[in-house]
C-alpha positions as CSV (number, residue, x, y, z in Angstrom):
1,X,10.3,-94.2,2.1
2,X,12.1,-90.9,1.9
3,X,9.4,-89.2,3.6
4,X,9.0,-91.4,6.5
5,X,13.0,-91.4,6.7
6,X,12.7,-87.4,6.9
7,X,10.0,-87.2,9.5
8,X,11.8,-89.9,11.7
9,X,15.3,-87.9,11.2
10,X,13.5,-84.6,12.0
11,X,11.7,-85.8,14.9
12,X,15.1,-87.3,16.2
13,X,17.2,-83.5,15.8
14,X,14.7,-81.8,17.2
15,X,14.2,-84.0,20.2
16,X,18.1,-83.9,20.6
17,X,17.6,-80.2,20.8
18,X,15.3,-80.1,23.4
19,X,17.2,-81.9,25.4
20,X,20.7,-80.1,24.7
21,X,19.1,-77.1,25.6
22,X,18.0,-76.7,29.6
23,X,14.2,-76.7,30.2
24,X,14.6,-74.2,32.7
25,X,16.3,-71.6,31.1
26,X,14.0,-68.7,30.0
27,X,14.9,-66.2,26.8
28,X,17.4,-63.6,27.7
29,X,15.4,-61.2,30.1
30,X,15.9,-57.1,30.1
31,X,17.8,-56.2,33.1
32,X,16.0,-54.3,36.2
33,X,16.4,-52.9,39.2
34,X,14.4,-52.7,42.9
35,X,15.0,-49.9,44.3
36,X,15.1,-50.0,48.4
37,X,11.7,-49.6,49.5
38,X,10.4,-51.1,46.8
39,X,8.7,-54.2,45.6
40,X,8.9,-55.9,42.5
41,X,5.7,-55.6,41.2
42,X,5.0,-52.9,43.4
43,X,3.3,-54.8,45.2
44,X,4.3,-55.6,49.0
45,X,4.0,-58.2,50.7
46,X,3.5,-58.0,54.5
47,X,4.8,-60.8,57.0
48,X,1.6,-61.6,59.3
49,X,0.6,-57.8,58.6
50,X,3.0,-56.6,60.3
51,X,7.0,-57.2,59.2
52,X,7.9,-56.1,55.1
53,X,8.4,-59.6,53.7
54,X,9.0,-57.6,49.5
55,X,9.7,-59.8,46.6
56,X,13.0,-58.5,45.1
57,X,13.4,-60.6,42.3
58,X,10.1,-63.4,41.5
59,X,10.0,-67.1,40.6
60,X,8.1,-65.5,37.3
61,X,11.9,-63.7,36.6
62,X,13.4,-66.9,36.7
63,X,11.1,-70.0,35.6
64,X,10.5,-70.8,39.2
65,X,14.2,-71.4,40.0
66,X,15.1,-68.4,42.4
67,X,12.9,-66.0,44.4
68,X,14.9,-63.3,46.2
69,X,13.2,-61.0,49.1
70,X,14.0,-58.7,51.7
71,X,12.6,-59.0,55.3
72,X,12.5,-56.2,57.5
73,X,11.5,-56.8,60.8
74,X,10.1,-54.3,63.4
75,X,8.5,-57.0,65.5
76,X,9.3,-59.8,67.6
77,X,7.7,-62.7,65.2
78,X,8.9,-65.4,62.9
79,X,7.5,-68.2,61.1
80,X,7.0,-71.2,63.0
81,X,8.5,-74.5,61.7
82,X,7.8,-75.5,58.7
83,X,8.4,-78.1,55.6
84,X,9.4,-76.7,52.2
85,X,9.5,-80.0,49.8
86,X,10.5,-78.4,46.9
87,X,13.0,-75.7,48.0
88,X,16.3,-75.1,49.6
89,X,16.4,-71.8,51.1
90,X,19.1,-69.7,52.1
91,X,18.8,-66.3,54.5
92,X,21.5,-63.4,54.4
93,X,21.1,-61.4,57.7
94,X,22.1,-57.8,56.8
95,X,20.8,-56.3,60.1
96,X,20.1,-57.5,64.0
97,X,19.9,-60.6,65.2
98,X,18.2,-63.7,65.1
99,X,17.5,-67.1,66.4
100,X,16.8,-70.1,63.8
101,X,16.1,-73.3,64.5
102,X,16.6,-75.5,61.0
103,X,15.5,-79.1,62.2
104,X,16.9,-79.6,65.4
105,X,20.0,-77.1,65.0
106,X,19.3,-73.9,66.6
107,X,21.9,-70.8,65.3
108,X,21.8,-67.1,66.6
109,X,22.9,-65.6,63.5
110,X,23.8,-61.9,63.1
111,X,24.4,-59.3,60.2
112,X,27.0,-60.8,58.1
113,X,25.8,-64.5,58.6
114,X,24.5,-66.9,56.3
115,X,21.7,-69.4,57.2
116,X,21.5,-72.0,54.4
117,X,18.2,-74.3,55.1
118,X,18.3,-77.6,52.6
119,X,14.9,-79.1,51.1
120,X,12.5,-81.2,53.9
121,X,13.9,-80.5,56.5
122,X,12.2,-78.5,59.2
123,X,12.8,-74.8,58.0
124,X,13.5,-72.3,59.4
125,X,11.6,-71.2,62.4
126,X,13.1,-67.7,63.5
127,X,12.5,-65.3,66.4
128,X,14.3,-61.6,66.3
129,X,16.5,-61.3,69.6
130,X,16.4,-57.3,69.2
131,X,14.0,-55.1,67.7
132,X,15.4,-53.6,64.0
133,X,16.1,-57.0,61.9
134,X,16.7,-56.9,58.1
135,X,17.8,-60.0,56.0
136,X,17.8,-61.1,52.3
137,X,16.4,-64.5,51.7
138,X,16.5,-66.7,48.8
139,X,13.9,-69.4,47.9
140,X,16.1,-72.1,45.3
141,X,13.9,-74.6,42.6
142,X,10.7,-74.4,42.3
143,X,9.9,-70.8,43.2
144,X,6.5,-70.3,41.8
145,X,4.5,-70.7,44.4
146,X,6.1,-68.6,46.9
147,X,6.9,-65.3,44.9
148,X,3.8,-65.2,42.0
C-alpha cells in the first residue's frame, strides 16, 4: 500500500509540474546577434529569387512561437493573398511604401507604420508603390514551418 500511495502521489506532483510550468517555453537560450546583411543561419532566403526575404530570429530560437525577418525589396512584387491558419503576423515598414490588402482592407502603409494581420484571414497581399522597400515582419505561434 505504501508503494502504490508513493507512485500515485509522485505521478500526481510531477504532472502538476508540467502543467505549472509553460510547454512552450524553451531553456534559457545564449544571447545573439544578426548583424545587417546577415542571416541567421547564414543562410538567405530570397523572395521569388529576387527580393532578400533573411530570417533574423527562427521559429527553432523560440519553440515555434516567433519568427522575425527582414524584407528588402528592390522589385515591384509581393505575395499574393494568402491564408495562414496558425499565425498572426505583424509587418514593421522601416523603408518605402507599400500597399496591403489584409481581407478586404487595403492600407498604403509607409516607414514608421505597423501592419498587424490576425490568424485566417486573408493575409497580407502587398505590392511596393516605389522602388527601395524595407520592412521587419514577424510570424506569431506556430513558427516552425515558416523560419526552419
Amino acid at each position: 500500500m505504501q508503494r502504490r500511495k508513493f507512485l500515485v502521489s509522485t505521478l500526481a506532483v510531477s504532472t502538476f509540474a508540467t502543467q505549472a510550468t509553460p510547454h512552450n517555453r524553451l531553456a534559457p537560450q545564449k544571447p545573439f546577434t544578426v548583424k545587417a546583411g546577415d542571416a541567421r543561419f547564414g543562410v538567405h532566403t530570397p523572395y521569388r529569387g529576387v527580393n532578400a526575404n533573411d530570417v533574423k530570429i527562427s521559429g527553432k530560437d523560440t519553440n515555434g512561437q516567433l519568427a522575425v525577418f527582414e524584407y528588402v525589396g528592390t522589385e515591384k512584387v509581393g505575395p499574393v493573398l494568402h491564408v495562414h491558419h496558425d499565425q498572426d503576423e505583424i509587418f514593421s515598414i522601416v523603408d518605402g511604401e507599400y500597399l496591403f490588402q489584409v481581407g478586404d482592407e487595403k492600407f498604403i502603409v509607409k516607414a514608421g507604420d505597423t501592419v498587424f494581420a490576425p490568424v485566417v484571414y486573408r493575409t497580407p497581399g502587398f505590392n511596393y508603390r516605389n522602388e527601395a522597400n524595407r520592412c521587419i515582419w514577424c510570424s506569431l505561434r506556430d513558427s516552425w514551418k515558416i523560419s526552419s
